[in-house]
VMD Tcl script that draws the C-alpha trace (Angstrom):
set ca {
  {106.00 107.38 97.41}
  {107.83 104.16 95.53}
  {105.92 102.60 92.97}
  {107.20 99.35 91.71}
  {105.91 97.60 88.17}
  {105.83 94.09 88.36}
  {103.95 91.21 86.63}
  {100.39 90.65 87.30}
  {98.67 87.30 87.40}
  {96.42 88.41 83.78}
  {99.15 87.68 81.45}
  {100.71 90.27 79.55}
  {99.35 93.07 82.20}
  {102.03 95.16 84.31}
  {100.52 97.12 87.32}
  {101.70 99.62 89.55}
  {101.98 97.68 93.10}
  {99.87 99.85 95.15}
  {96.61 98.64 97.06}
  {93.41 100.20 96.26}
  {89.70 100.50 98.03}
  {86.66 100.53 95.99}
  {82.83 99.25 96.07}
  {81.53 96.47 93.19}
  {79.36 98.28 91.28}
  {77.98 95.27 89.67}
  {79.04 91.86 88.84}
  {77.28 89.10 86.62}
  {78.36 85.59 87.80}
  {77.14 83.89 84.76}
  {79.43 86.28 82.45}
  {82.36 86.21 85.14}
  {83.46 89.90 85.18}
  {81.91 92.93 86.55}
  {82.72 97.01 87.76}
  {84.64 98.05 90.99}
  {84.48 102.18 91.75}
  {87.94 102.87 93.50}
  {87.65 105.65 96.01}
  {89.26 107.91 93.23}
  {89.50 108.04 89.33}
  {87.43 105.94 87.14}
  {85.63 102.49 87.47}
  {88.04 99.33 86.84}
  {86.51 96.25 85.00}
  {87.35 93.12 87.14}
  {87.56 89.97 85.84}
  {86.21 86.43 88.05}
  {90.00 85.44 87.86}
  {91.60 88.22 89.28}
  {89.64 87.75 92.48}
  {91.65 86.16 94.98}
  {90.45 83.60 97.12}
  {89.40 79.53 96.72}
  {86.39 78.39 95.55}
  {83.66 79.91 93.61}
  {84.89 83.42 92.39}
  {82.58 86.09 92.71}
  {81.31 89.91 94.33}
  {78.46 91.21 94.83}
  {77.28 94.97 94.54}
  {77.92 97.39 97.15}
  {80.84 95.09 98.49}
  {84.09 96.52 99.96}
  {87.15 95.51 98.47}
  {90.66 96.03 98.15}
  {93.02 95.70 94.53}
  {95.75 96.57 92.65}
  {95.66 98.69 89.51}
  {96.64 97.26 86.22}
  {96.99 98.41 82.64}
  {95.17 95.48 80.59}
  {95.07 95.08 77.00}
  {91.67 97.19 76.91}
  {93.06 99.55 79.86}
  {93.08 99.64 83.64}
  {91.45 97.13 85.29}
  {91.92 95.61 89.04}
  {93.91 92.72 89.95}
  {94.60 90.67 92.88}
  {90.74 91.89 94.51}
  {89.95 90.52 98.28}
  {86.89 91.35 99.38}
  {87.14 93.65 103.07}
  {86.23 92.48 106.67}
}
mol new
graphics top color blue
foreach p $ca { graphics top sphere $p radius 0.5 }
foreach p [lrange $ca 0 end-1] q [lrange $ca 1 end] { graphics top cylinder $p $q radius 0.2 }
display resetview
């Protein structure tokens, strides 16, 4: 399998571009950031402004969704998140 590392649209962050599936665990819409469980390895934090999309940014628990792996500054989080279906 190829990985490529390119930039991510959180500054600073590089990523491995590979699409992931996971559930929202939770996430607060006041506080703008919440947990996704990818179908393997550890939960991801997930900020409001990696999710892709127009309009009001948010997920709610239990969704499906889709992202891309990134190393932030306080380790991996998702990136680039669209919501399934």
């Amino acid at each position: 399998m190829k990985e490529a590392v390119i930039n991510s649209s959180v500054k600073g962050n590089k990523k491995m571009a590979e699409r992931q599936s996971g559930t929202v665990k939770w996430f607060n819409d006041e506080k703008g950031f919440g947990f996704i469980t990818p179908e393997s390895g550890p939960d991801l934090f997930v900020h409001f402004r990696a999710i892709q999309g127009n309009g009001f940014k948010s997920l709610k628990e239990g969704q499906k969704v889709t992202f891309i792996a990134v190393q932030g500054q306080k380790g991996m989080q998702a990136d680039e998140v669209q919501a399934e279906g």
